[in-house]
MMTF fields as JSON, N, C-alpha, C and O atoms, coordinates in Angstrom:
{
  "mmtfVersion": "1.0.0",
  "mmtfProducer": "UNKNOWN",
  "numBonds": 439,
  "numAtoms": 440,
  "numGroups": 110,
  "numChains": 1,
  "numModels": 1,
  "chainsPerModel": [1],
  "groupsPerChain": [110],
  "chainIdList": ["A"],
  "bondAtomList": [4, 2, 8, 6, 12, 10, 16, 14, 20, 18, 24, 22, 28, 26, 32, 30, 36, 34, 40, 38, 44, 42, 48, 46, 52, 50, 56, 54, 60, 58, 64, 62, 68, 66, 72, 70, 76, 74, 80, 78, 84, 82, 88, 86, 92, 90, 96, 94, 100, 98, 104, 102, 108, 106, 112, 110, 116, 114, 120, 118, 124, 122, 128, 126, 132, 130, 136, 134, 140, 138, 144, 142, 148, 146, 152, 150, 156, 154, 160, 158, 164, 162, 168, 166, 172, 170, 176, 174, 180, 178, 184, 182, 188, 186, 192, 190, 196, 194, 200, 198, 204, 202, 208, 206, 212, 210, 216, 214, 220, 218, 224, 222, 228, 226, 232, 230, 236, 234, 240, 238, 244, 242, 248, 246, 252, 250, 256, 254, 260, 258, 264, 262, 268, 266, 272, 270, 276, 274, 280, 278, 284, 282, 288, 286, 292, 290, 296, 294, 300, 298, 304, 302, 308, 306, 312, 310, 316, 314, 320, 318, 324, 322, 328, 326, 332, 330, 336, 334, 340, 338, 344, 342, 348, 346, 352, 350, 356, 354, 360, 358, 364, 362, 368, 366, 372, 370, 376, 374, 380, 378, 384, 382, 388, 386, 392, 390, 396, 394, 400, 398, 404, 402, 408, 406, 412, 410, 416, 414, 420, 418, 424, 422, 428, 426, 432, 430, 436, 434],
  "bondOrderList": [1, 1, 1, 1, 1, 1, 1, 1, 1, 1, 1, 1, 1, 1, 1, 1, 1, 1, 1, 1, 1, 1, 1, 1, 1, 1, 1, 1, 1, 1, 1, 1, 1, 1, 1, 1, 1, 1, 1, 1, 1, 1, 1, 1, 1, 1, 1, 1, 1, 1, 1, 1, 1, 1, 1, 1, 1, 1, 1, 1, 1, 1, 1, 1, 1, 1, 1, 1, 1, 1, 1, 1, 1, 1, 1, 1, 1, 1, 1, 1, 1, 1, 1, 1, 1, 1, 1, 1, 1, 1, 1, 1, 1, 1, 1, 1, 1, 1, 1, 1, 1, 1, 1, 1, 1, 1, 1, 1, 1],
  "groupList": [{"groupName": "UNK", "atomNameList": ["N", "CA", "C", "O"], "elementList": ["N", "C", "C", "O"], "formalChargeList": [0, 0, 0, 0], "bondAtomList": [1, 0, 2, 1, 3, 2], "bondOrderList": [1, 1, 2], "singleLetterCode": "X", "chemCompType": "L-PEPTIDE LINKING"}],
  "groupTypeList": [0, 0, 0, 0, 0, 0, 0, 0, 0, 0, 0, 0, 0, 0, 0, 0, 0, 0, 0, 0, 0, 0, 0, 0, 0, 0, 0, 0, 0, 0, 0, 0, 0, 0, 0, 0, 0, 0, 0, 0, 0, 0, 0, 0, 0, 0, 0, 0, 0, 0, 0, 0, 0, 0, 0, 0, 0, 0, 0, 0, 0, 0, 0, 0, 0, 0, 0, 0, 0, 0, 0, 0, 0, 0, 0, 0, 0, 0, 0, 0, 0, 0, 0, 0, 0, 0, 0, 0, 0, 0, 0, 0, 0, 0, 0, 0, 0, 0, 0, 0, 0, 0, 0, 0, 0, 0, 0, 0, 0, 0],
  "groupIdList": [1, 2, 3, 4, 5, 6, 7, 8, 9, 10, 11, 12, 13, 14, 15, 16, 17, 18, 19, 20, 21, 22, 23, 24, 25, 26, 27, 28, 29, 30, 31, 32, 33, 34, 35, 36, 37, 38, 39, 40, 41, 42, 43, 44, 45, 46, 47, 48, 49, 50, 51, 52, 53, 54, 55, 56, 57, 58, 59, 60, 61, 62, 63, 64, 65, 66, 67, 68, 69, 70, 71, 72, 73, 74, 75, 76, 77, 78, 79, 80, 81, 82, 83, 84, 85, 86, 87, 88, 89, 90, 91, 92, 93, 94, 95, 96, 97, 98, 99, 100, 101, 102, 103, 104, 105, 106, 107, 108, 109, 110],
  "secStructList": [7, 6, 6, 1, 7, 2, 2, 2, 2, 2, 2, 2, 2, 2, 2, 1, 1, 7, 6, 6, 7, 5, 3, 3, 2, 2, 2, 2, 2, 2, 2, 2, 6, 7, 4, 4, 4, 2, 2, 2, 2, 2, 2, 2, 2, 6, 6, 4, 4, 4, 7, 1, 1, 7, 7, 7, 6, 6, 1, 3, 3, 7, 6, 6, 1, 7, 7, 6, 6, 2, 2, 2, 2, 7, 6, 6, 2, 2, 2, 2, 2, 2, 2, 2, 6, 6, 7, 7, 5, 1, 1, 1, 7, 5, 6, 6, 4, 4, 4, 6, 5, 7, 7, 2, 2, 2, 2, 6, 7, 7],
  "xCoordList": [87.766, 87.578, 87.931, 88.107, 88.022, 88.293, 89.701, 89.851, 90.865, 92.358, 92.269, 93.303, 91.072, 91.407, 90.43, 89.777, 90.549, 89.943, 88.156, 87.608, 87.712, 86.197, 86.071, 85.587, 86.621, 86.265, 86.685, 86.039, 87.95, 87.779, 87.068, 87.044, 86.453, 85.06, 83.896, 82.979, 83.72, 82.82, 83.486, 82.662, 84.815, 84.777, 84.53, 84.223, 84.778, 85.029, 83.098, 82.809, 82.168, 80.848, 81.047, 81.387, 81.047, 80.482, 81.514, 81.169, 82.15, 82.6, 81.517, 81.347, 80.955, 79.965, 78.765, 78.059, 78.351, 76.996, 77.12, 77.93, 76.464, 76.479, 76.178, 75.528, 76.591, 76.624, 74.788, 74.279, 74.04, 72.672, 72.169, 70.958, 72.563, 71.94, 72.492, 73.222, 71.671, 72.144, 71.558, 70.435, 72.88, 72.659, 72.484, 72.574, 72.335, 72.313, 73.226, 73.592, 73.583, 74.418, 74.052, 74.864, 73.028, 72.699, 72.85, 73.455, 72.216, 72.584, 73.774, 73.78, 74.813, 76.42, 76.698, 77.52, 76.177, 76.239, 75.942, 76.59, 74.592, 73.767, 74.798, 75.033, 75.063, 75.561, 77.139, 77.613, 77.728, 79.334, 78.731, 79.426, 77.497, 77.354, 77.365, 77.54, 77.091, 77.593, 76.394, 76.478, 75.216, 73.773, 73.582, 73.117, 73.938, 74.259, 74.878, 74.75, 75.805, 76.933, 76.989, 78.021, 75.581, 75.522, 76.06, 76.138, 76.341, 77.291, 78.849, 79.604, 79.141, 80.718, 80.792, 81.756, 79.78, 79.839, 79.851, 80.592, 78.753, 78.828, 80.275, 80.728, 80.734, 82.274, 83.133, 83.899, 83.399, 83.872, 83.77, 84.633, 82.724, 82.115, 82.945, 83.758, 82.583, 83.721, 84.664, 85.005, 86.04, 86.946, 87.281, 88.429, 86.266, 86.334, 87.055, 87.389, 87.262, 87.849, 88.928, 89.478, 89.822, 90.793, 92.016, 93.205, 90.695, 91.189, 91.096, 90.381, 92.336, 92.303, 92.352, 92.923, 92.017, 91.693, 90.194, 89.999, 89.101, 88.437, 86.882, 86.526, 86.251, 85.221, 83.997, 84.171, 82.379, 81.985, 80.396, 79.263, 81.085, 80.423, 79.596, 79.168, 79.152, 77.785, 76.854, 75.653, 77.375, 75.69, 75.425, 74.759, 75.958, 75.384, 74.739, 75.289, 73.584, 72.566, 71.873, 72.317, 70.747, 70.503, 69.19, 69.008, 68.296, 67.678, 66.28, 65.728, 65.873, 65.163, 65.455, 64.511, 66.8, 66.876, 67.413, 67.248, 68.077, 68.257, 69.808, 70.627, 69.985, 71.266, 72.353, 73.287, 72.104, 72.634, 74.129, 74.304, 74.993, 76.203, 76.762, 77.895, 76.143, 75.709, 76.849, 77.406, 76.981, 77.959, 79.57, 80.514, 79.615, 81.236, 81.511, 82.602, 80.461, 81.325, 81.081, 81.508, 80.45, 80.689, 79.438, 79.318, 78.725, 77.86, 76.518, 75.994, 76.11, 75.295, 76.315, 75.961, 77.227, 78.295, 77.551, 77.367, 77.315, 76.934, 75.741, 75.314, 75.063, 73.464, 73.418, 72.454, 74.643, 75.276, 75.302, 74.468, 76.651, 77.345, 76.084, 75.834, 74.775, 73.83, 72.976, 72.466, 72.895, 72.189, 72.943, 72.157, 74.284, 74.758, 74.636, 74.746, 74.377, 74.414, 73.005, 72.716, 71.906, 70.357, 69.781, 68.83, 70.398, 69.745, 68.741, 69.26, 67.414, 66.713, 67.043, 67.164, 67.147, 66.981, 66.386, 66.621, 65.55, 64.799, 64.677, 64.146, 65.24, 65.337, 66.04, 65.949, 66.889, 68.226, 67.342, 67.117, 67.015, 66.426, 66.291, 66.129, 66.244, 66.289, 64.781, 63.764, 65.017, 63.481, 63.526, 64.5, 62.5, 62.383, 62.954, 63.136, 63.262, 64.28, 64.219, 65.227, 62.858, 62.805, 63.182, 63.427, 63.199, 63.357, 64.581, 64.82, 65.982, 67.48, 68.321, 69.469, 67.291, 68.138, 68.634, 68.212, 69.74, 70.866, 70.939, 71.492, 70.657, 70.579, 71.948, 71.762, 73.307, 73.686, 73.522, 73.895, 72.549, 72.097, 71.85, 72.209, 70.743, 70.496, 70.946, 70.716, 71.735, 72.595, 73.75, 74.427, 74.392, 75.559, 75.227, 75.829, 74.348, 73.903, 74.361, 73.956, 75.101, 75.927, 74.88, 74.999],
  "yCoordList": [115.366, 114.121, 114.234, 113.238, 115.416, 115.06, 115.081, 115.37, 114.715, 114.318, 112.526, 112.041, 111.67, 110.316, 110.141, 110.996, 108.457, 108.349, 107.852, 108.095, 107.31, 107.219, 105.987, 106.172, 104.636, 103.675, 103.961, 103.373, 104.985, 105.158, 106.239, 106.452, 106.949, 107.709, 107.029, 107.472, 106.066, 104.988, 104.261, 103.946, 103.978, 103.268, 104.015, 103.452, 105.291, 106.188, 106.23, 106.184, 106.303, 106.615, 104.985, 104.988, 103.522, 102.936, 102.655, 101.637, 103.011, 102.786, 103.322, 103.005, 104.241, 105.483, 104.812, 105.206, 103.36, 102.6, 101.972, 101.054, 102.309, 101.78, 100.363, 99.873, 99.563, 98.17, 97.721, 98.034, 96.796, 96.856, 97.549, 97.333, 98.369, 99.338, 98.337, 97.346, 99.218, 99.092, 100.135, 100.535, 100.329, 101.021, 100.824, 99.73, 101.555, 100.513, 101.422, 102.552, 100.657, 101.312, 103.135, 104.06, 103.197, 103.971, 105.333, 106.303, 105.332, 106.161, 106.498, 107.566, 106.108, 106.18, 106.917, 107.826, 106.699, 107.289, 108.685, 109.603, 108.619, 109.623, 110.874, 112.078, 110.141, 111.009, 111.64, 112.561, 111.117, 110.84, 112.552, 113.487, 112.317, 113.514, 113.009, 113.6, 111.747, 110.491, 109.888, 108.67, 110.344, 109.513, 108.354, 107.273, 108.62, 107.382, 106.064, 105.017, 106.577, 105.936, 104.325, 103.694, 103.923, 103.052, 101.326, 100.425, 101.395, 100.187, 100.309, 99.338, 101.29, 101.833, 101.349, 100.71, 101.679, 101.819, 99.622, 98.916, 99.294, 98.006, 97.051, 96.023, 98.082, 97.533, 97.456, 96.505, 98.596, 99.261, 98.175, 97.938, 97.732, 96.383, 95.384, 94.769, 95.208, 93.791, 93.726, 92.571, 95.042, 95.012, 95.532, 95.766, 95.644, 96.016, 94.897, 95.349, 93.653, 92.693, 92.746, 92.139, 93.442, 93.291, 94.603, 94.563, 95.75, 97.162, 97.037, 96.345, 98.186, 97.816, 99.189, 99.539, 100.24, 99.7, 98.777, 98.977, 97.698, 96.923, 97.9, 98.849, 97.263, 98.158, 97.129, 95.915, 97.997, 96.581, 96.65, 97.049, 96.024, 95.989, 95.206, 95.047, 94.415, 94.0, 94.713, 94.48, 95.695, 96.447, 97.185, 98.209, 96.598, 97.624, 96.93, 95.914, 97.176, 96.314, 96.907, 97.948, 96.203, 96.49, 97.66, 97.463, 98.812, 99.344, 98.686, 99.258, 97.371, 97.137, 96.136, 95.539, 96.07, 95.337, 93.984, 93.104, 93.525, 92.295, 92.279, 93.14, 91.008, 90.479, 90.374, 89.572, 91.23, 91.18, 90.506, 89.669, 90.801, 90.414, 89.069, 88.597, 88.87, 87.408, 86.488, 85.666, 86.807, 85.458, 85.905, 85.155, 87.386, 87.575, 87.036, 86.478, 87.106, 87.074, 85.451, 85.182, 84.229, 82.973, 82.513, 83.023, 81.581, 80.828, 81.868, 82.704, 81.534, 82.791, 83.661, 84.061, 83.844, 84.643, 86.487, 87.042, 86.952, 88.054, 88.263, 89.418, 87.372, 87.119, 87.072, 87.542, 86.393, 85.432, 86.792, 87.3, 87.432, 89.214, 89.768, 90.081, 90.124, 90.938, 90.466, 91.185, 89.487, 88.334, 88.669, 88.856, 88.864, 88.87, 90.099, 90.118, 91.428, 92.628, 93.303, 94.499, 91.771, 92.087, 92.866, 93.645, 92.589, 92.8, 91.632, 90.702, 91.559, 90.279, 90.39, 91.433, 88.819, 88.581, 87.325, 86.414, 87.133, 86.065, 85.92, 86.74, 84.87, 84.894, 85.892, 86.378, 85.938, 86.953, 88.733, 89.224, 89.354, 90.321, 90.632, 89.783, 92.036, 92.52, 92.666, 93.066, 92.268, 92.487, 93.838, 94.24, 94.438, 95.664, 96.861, 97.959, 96.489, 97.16, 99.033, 99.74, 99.518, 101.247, 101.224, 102.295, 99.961, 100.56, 100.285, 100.541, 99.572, 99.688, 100.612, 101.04, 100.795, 101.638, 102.87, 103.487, 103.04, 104.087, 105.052, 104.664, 105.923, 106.909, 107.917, 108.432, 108.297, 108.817, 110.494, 111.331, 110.538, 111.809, 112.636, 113.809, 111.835, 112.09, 112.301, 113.299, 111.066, 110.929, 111.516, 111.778, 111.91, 113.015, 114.339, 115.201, 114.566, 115.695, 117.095, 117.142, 117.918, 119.23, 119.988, 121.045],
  "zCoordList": [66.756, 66.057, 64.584, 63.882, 64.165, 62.642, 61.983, 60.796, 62.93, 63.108, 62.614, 62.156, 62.731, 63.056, 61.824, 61.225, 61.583, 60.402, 60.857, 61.932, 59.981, 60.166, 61.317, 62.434, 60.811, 61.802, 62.976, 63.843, 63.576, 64.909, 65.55, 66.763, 64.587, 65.272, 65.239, 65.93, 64.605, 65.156, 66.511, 67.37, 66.778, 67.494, 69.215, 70.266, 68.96, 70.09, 70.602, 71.797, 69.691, 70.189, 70.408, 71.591, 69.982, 70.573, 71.887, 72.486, 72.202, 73.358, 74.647, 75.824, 73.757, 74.893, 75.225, 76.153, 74.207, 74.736, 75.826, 75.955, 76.609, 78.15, 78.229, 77.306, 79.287, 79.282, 79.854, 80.931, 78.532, 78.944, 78.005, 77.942, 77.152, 76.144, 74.703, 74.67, 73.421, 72.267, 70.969, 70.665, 70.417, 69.15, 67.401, 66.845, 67.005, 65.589, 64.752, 65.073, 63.461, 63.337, 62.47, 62.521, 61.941, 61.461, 62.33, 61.873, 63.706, 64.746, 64.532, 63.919, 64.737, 64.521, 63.571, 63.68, 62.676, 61.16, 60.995, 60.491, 61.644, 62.006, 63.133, 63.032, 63.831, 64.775, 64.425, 65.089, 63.497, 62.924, 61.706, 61.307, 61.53, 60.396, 58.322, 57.256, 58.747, 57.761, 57.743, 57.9, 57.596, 57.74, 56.817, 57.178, 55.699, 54.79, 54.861, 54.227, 56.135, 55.727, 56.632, 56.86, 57.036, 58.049, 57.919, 58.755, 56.585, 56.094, 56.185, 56.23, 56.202, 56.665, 58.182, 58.605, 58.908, 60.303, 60.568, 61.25, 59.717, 59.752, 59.518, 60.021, 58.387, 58.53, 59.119, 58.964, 60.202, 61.255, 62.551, 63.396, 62.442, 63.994, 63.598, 64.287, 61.96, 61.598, 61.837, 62.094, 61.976, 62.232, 63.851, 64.231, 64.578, 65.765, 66.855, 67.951, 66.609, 67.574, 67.548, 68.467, 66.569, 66.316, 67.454, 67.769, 67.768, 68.533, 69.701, 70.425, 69.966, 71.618, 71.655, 70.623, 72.379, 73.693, 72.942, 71.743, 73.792, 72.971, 72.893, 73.591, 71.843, 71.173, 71.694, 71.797, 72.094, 72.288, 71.473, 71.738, 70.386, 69.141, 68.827, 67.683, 70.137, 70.073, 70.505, 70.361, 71.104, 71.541, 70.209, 70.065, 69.432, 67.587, 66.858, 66.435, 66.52, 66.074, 64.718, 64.233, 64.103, 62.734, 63.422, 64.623, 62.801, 62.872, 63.72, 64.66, 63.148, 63.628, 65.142, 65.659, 65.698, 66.744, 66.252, 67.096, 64.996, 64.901, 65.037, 64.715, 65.627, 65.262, 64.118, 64.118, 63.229, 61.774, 61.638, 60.753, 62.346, 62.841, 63.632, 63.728, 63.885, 64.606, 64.41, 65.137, 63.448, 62.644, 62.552, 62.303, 62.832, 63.059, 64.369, 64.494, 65.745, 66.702, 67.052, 68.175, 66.297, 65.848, 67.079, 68.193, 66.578, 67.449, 67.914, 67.179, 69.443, 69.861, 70.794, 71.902, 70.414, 71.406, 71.664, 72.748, 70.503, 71.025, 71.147, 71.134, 71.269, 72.054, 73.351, 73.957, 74.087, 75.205, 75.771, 76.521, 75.183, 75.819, 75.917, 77.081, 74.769, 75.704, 76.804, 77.663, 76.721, 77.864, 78.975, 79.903, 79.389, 80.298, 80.89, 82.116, 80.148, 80.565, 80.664, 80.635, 80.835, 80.625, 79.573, 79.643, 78.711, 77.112, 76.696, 76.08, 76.943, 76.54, 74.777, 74.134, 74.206, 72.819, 72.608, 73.402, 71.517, 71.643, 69.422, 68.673, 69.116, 67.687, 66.774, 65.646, 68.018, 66.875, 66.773, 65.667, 67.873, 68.315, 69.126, 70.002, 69.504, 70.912, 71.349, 70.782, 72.352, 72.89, 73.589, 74.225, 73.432, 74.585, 73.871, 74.396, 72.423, 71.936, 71.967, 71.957, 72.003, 72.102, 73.847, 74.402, 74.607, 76.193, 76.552, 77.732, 75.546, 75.497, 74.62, 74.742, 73.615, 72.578, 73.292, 74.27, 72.431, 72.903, 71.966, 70.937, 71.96, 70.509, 70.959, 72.062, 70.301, 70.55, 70.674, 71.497, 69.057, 68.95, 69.639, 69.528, 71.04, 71.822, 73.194, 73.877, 73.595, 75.017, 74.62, 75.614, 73.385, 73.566, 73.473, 74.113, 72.753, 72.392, 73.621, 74.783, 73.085, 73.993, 74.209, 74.829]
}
């Protein structure tokens, strides 16, 4: 991984969140070796619609489970996408959120 630049090593772990799960972005950060850097990673989602193969950058969420992003993917669209993959959300938040979270730290961990 350290051939490519930063936003596509963000984009490569969130590809790894399973459909039904979610991460935030700090994890990413965390896991990239970049703990700081969880506003980079936020930038990284913004430009994520644009990559193919596609990134799915709604399961990336703010620390505490909120929708922070909400408004790039327009309307309740990525409320809709976790709804569909049984992600409950209820006021721009994940419900259940320690029993979806995806920690990469952890589920990649060698």
């Amino acid at each position: 991984m350290d051939d490519i630049n930063f936003f596509d090593k963000v984009y490569q772990v969130a590809r790894l969140i399973p459909a039904g799960r979610v991460t935030s972005y700090g994890a990413i950060a965390s896991y990239l070796g970049t703990k700081g850097s969880s506003r980079m990673v936020g930038y990284a989602m913004q430009a994520a619609g644009r990559i193919d193969p596609p990134v799915p950058a709604h399961r990336v969420v703010n620390r505490q489970g909120l929708l922070t992003a909400k408004f790039h993917f327009g309307g309740n669209t990525m409320q809709e996408m976790l709804e569909s993959e049984g992600v409950k959300v209820a006021d721009d938040q994940v419900q259940d959120f320690k029993a979806v979270y995806w920690d990469p730290n952890i589920e990649l961990a060698l």
